[in-house]
N, C-alpha and C positions, 0 to 999 in steps of 0.2 A: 504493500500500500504506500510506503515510504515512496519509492518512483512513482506514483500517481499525482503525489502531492506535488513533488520536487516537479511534475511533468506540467500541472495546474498552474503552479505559480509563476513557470516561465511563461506559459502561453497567456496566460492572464497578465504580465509585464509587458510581452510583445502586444497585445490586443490594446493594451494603453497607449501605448506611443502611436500609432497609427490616429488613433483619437487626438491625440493631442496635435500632433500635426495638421490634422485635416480640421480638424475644430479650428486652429491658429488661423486658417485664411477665413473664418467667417466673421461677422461684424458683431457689435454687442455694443451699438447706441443708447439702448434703452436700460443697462444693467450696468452705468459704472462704476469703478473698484476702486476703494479705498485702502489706502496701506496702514498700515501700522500707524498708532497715536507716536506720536515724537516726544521723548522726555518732557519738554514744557505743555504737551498738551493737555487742557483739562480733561481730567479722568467722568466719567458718569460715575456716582456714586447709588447708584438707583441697581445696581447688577449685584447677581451674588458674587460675594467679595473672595469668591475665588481666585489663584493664580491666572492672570489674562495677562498675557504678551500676542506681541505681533498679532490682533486678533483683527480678522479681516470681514467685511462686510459688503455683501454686494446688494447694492439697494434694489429694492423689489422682489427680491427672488429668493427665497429660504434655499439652504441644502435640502438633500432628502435626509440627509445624514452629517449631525454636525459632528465635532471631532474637539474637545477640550483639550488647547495648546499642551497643555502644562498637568493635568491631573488623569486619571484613568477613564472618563465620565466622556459616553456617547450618549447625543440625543436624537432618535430616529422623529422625525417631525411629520405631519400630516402627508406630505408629499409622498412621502414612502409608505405610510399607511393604504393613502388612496391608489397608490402601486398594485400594493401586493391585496388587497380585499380579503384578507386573512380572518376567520373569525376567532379567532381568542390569539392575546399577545403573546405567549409563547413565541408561535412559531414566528413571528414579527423579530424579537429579539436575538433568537440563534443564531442568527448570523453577527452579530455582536463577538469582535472579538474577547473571550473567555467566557464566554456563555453558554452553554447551550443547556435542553430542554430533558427534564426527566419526567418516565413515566408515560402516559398518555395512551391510546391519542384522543379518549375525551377530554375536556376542558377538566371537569371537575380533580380531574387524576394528574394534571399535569403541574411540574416545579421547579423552579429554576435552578440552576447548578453551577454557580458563577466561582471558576479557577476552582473547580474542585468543591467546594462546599456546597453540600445538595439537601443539609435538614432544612424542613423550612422555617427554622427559627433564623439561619445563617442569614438569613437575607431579608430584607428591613423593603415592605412592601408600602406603598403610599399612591391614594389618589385625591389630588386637590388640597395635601398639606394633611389628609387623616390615615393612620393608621391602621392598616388593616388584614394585617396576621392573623392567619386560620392555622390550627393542630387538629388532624385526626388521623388515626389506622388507618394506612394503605389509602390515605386520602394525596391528594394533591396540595399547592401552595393555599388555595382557597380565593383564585383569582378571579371573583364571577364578575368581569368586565365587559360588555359589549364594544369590541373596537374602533364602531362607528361612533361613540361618543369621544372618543380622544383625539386632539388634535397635535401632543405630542408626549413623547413617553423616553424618560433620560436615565440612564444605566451607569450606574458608578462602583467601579470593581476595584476590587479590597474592602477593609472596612469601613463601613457608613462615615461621613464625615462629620467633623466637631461639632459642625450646624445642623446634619439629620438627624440624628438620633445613635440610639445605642443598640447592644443587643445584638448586633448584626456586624460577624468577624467575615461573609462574604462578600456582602456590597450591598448595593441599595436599588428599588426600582420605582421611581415615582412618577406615576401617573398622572396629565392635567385633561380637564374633559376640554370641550370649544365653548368657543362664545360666539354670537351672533356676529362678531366682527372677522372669524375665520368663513364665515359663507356670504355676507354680503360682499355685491360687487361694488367698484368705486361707483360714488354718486347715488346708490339705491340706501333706502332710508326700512324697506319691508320687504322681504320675501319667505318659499315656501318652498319645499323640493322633496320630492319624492324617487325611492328606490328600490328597485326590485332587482334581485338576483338570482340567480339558477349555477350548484353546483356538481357535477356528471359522476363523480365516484360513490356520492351517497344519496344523489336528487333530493339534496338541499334547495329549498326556495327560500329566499330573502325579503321581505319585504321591509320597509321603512322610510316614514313620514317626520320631515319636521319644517316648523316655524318659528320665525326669528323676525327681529326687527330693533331698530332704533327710535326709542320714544322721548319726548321731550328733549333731544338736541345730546342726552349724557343717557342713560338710559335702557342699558344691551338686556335683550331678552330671548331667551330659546326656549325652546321645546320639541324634544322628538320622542319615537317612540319603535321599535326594531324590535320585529317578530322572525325567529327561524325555527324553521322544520327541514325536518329530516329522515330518511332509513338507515338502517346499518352503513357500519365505514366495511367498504372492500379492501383488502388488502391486494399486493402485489400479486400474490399468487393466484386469485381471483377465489380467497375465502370470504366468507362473510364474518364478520366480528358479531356476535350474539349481544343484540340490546346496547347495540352502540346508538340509540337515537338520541337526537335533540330534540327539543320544544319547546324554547326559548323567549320571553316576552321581555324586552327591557325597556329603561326610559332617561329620560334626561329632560329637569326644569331647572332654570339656570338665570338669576338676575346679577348683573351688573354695574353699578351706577358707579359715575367718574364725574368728578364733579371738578377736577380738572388733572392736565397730565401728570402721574406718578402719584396719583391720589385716587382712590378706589374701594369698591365694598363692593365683594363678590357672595353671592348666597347661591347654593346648589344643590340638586337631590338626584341621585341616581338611585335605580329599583334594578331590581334582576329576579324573575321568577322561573322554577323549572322544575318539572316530575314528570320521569321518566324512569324505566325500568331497566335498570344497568348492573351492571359486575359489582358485587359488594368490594369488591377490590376495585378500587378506582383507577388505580395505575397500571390495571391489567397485567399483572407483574407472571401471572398463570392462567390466560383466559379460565374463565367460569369454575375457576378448583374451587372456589369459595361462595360459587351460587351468587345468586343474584338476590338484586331487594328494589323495590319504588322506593327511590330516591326524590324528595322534594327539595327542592333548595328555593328560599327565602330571603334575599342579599338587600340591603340599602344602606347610603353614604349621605351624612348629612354635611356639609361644608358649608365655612363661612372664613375669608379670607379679607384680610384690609391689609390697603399700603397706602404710607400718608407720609410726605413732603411737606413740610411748610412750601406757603409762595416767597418767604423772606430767601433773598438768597446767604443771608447771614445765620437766621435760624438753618437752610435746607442742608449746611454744611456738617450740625453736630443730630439734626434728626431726619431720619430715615426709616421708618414704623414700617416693620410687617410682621401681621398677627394670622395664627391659621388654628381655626378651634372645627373638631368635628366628631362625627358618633355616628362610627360604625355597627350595624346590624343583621347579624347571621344566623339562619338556622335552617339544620339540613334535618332531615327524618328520615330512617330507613327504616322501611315495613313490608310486610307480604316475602319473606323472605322463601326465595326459589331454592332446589339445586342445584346440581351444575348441569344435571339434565331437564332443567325446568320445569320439576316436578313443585307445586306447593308444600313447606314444612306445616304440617298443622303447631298450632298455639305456637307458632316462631314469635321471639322476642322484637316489639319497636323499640328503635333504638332513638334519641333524642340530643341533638348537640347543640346549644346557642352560646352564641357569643354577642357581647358588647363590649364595644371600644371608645373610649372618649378618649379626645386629645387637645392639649392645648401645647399653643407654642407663640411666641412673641419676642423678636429680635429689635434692635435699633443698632444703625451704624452711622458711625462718625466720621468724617474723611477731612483731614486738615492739611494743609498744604505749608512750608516755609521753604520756598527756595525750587530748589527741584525734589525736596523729597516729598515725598504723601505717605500721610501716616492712614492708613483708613482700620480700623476695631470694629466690629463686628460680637454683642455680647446677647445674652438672651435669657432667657426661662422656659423649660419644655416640660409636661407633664401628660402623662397615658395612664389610663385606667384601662386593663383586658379582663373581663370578668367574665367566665365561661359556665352555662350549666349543663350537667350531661346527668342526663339518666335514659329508664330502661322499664318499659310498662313490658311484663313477663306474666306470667299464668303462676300462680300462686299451687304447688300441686297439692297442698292441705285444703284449701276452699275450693279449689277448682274456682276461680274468681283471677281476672287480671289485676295487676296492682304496681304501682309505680313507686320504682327503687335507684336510688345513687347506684353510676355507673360508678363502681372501685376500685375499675383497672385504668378508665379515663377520670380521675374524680372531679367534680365542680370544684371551681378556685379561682381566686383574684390573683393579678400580677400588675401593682403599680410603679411606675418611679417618678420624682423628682430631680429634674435635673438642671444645674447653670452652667452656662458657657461663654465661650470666650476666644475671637479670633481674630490676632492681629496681623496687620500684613504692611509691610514698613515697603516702599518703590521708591529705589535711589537710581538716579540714572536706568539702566539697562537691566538692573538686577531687584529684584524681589524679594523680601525675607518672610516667612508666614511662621504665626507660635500660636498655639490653638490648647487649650485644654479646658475639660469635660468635667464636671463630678455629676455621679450618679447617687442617689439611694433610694433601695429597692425596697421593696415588701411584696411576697408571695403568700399567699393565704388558701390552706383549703378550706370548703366550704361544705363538703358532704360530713354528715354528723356523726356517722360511724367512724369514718377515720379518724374525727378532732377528738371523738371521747375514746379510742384506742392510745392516743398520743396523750393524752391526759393523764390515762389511768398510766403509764410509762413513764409518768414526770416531762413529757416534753413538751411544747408548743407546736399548737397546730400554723404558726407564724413564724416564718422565718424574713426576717432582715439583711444587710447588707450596704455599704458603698463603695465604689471605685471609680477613682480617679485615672480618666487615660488622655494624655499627652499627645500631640500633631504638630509637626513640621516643617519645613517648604523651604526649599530654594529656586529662583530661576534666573536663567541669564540666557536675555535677548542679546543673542554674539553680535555686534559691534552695531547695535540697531536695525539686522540684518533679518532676512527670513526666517534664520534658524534659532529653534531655542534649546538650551538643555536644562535640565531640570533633573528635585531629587527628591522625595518624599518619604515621609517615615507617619507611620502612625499607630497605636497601640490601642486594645480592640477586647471585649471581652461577651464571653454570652452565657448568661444567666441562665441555670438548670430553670424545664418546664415546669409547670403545677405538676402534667405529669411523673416526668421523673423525682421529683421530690418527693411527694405522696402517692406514688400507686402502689396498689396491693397485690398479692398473688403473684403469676408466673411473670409478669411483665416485672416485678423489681427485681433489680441484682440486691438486695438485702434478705438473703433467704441463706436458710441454715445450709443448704448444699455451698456456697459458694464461704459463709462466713460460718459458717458454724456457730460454736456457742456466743461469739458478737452480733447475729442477725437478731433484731431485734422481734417481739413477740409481736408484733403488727406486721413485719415484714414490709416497714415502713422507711427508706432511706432520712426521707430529710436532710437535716444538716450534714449528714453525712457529705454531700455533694459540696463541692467547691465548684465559682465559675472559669469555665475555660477561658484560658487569655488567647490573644495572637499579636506579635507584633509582625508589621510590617513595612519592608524595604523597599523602595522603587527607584528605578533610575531609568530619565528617558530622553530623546530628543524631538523636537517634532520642529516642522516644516508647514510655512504658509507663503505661498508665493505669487502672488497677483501680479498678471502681466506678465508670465515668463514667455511665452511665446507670440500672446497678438494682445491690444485691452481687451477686456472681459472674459478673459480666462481666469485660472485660478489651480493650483496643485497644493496638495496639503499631504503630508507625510508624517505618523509617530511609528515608533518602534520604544516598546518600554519593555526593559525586565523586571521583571522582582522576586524578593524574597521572602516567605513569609516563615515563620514559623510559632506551633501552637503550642500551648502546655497544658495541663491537668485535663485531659480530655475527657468529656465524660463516661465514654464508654470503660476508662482504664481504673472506675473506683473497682478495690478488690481490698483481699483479707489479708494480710501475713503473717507469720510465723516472728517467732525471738529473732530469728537467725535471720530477715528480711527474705524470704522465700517468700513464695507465692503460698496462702494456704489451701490445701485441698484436704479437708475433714472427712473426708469421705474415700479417701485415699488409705487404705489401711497397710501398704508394702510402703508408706514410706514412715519412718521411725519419729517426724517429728509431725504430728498433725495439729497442733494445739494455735487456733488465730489468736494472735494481741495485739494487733494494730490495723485501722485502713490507712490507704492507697489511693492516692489521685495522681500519679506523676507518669501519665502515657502524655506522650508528644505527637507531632506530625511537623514534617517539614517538606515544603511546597517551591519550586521552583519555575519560572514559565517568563514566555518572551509574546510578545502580542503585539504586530504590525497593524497600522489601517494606512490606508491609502485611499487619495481620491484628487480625479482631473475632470473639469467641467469648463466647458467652451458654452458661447450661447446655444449650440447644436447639439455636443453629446458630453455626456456622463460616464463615467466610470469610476468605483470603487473597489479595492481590493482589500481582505481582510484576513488575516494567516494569524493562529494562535496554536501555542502549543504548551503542557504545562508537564508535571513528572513530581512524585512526590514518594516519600517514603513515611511508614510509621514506626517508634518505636514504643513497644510495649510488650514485656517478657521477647525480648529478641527485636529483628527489625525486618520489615517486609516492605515490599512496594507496597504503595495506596492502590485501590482496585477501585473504587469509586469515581474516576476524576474522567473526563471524556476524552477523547483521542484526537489525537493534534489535526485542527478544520481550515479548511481555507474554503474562502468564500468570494467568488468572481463575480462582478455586475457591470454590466455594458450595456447604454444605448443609445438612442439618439432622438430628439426632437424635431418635428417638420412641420411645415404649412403655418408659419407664425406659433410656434410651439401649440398646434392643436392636437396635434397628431405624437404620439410617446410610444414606442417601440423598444424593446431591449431582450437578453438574454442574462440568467445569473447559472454557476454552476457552483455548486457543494460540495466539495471531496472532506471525506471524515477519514482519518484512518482508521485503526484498530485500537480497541481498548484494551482495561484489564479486567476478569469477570472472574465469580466464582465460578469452577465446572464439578466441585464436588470438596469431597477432603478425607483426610487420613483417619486410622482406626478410633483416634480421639482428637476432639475438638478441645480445645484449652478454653477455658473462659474466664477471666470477659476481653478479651484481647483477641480470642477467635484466633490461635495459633492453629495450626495442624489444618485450613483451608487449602485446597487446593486452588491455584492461581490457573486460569487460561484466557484466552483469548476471546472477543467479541470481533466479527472481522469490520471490516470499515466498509465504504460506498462512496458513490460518484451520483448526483443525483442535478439534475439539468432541470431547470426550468424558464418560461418565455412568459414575457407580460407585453401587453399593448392597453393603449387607452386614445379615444379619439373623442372630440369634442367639435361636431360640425354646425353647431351655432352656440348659443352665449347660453342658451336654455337645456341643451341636451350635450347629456356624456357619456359613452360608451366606455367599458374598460373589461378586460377579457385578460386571466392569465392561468396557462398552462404547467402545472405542479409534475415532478416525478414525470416527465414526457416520454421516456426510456420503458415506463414500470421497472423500476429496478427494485429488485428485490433486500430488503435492509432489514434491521430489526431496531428498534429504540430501546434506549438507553433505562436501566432500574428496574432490571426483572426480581421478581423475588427472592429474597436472600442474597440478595449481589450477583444476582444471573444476567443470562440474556433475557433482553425485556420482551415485549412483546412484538409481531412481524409491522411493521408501518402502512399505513395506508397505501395505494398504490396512485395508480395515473387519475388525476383528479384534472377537469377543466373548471374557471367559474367565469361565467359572465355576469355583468350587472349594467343597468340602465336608470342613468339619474335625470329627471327633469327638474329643474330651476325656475320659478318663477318670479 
């Protein structure tokens, strides 16, 4: 697979340059380029106060894909959205270099896997500034988004930063919906447009209606509404996937009032409803081993976002307001539970998950100027409420009566924190300094009653606490005011055991007399046991902005970044030991010392990986290339490669625009290589480290696909794109126990038809 890659990425270099050539003799009147701000230029202080050098801007015209000079952080913007007519952001994001997609290919089952970290605690979810992290078994991230409400979606790999939040040692992925000023045309003050879609692998139909408008002069208002249906997803081999439908209802109301520039109050509500009959295993990790159940899901995001500038320009230098408060609302139900032969289980258990999330967060930055330096701070307050209830209406076999009981392997429980921060960024001439630091404190709560009076009668607290302070970094240097930048980043990163891991009972905790012996405690309760895992991380990169290299209005933008990361006290690595700092096995009777007197958290992982993007745009054609590759190792009783991390992708896009950009035509192609997968393991498994796994191979793929879109008047839009055009046969990534996952969809077409009025 190694030479397909190496074979991808030449042909996808050489496919560049021919672009860029032939784009250099066209014209770009209407789109021109600005260079880089120059040392005395006034800064906007109105941006986030991230590292920005050499940042280029070409008026009128968004990237499909923008590319953060200086920090790890792509933003895929509508442009690309209305590209690819993708229905859930997964598959939108994988081409992101260090990204890619676990589990699937329903939406509900699918999670992102950014540089190796694939729980979905790793990665710090947000739409429109609210939080909104889902945990469940064999569940996915809990991303129930309609695409067609987003008009851009930004991806920040490593950990979250100073200013996002905490929690999340993989990165970050925050969602913004539109506004009425993403669909109006210039000069129209009301419109209305409608879409309907058809596509060929599953005879999916699309339909969706929305309106928008400008009232009173400030004013932005929307409203839409995005209904899909579906049949089974075919896979390549021309199987049917059992009870893979959709049935999709979502929505979007959305007011905006600006009551003048950089001052604003945004209010929003997104809905997502859906029950359908699918794999109790969401991520399909063993089509139907685990039978099926009607799954409802239940989703909504309440948002409220303000940004506020004084008009003084003496005040607008030390205030800069922006506030994002929101309350998320989840709950999914599985019931009617099937077998794998779709036979009904009589009296099968409902199963019941909800979740609420409140979030508030409120920053102000200061940006002061003497000379040529700008000092700009950036400081805040962020606070999250996650409060989950799970239970389980079951047939009582004494009454023969149903009756509703705490789930105690998922328990109900609260997880909040409070947190301040802090982020300065000092610009002397060409170079950059950034110093950032976070303090956290946590409080985790269970909430089921049996467990708090199990922990009581034990002397312990059904509450466990916590702070931690983690630290951020930054340098950059625009080399001699010139195109290129290099740059270097460090940041330190931690994530807080789940309610579940802390409190769950039975076979799902590692606190059980097999593994700890006479120290598991009589609940079979971890708790405080757990410490949170740390990670620090290292980055070093350069990137490239270069306006004008060959004709005006072009444009070539280039990074290449490595990093380092590595993690400590992992959670999987808590265990028992012996006097003698042996692992204990109490149940081990050949070996002469079984007796545990101490826990264990000191399992590591260490991460290594380089991630290129690239990208050349003329006013005619486009092209992007993106190459990521990562390798890790763990150590824990000995050391092993990592098997969970994905296999080095390169991801090619080429196209071109015609007829006054009405007309968009391109090609993108995927090459995955191989990864690392469980294929079995030796006479004894070790635990909790999972020694004695046997390692193999998941092979890789090459998967082609062609998009088009045509717009032959100002009211109507065509866009047509072709998925897997080959059917190439692949399998996705996060099969059960660290397998191969499930086989991928196959040759999928979609068309869609938008009127505008």
């Amino acid at each position: 697979m190694n030479h397909i890659l190496r074979g991808a990425a030449f042909s996808a270099i050489v496919l560049l340059i021919p672009g860029a050539i032939g784009g250099g003799m066209g014209h770009a009147a209407d789109h021109a380029v600005e260079g880089a701000p120059q040392p005395d230029d006034e800064l906007d202080t109105d941006q986030d106060p991230s590292l920005v050098l050499a940042e280029v801007e070409v008026k009128g015209k968004r990237d499909a894909v923008e590319v953060d000079p200086v920090r790890s952080r792509t933003t895929v913007t509508g442009r690309e959205l209305n590209r690819r007519q993708a229905d859930n952001v997964f598959t939108v994001l994988q081409d992101t270099p260090g990204v890619a997609t676990d589990g699937g290919p329903l939406m509900g089952g699918m999670k992102f896997n950014i540089r190796g970290f694939n729980d979905t605690e790793d990665v710090l979810l947000k739409l429109d500034g609210a939080v909104r992290n889902f945990e469940k078994y064999r569940s996915g991230s809990g991303v129930f988004i309609e695409p067609e409400l987003l008009k851009e979606i930004e991806v920040t790999r490593g950990p979250a930063g100073v200013l996002q939040g905490s929690g999340a040692i993989g990165g970050a992925v925050e969602m913004r919906t539109k506004d009425a000023a993403d669909l109006l045309r210039p000069g129209e003050r009301f419109g209305a447009r409608a879409k309907s879609g058809f596509s060929s692998n599953n005879m999916e139909t699309l339909v969706s209606g929305s309106t928008y408008g400008m009232a009173f002069g400030a004013l932005d208002l929307l409203a839409n509404v995005t209904w899909r249906d579906s049949d089974n997803i075919r896979t390549a081999s021309g199987n049917e996937l059992p009870n893979s439908t959709s049935n999709r209802l979502s929505g979007l109301a959305k007011a905006t009032y600006r009551w003048r520039p950089s001052t604003s109050l945004s209010l929003g509500e997104t809905y997502l409803q859906e029950e359908t009959l699918q794999p109790f295993d969401a991520t399909i990790g063993i089509p139907g081993v685990f039978g099926f159940v009607r799954r409802a899901v239940a989703d909504s995001t309440s948002t409220a976002n303000l940004e506020y500038t004084p008009a003084s320009p003496l005040l607008s230098r030390w205030i800069t307001l922006k506030g994002a408060a929101g309350y998320t609302s989840t709950s999914v139900t599985d019931s009617d539970r099937q077998s794998a032969r779709g036979i009904p289980i009589l009296d099968s258990p409902t199963n019941f998950w909800d979740y609420r999330i409140a979030t508030f967060n409120v920053t102000n930055t200061t940006a002061l100027r003497v000379g040529p330096i700008l000092n700009t701070v950036t400081y805040g307050v962020q606070y999250n409420r996650n409060a989950r209830e799970t239970t389980t209406e079951r047939l009582n076999p004494g009454t023969r009566r149903r009756e509703t009981v705490d789930n105690l392997s998922q328990p109900s429980g609260t997880r909040a924190f409070l947190a301040y921060m802090i982020e300065n960024r000092l610009d002397v001439g060409h170079v950059s300094l950034t110093a950032g630091l976070r303090h956290d404190t946590y409080k985790t709560e269970v909430d089921a009653q049996e467990t708090r009076d199990l922990l009581r009668a034990e002397g312990r607290s059904p509450v466990i606490e916590f702070g931690k302070t983690a630290p951020a970094a930054g340098i950059a240097w625009n080399m001699f005011g010139g195109p290129l930048t290099a740059f270097y980043n460090y940041a330190e990163a931690f994530r807080p055991p789940l309610v579940d891991e802390y409190f769950t009972q039975g076979p799902f905790s590692r606190c059980n007399r097999f593994l700890f012996g006479r120290l598991a405690p009589d609940s079979g309760v971890c708790g405080d046991r757990y410490v949170p895992q740390t990670a620090r991380n290292h980055e070093f990169g350069l990137s490239l902005s270069y306006p004008g290299l060959f004709a005006p209005g072009t444009l070539l933008t280039a990074k290449v970044v490595y990093y380092r990361i590595h993690v400590a006290h992992t959670l999987y690595s808590l265990m028992a030991r012996t006097a003698t700092g042996a692992r204990c096995e109490p149940f081990n009777f050949s070996l002469p010392n079984r007796i545990c007197t101490s826990f264990t958290q000191d399992g590591e992982e260490y991460r290594q990986g380089l991630e290129i993007e690239m990208g050349f745009r003329t006013d005619h054609w486009f092209s992007n290339l993106a190459l990521s590759g990562v390798r890790g190792k763990q150590v824990c009783e000995g050391e092993r490669d990592l098997f969970d991390i994905p296999g080095d992708t390169l991801v090619f896009t080429v196209g071109r625009s015609d007829l006054g950009h009405r007309l968009e035509y391109g090609y993108r192609i995927r090459a995955v290589d191989s990864r690392l997968v469980i294929t079995g393991s030796t006479a004894q498994v070790t635990a909790p480290c999972a020694a004695g796994l046997i390692i193999g191979r998941q092979a890789g793929y090459v998967v082609h696909n062609l998009f088009a879109s045509y717009q032959p008047y100002d009211w109507l839009s065509l866009n047509v794109a072709a998925d897997n055009v080959t059917n190439t046969r692949y399998f996705l990534n996060n099969g059960f126990g660290g397998g191969i996952g499930q086989e991928a969809p196959g040759y999928n077409v979609r068309f869609f038809v938008t009127l505008s009025y």
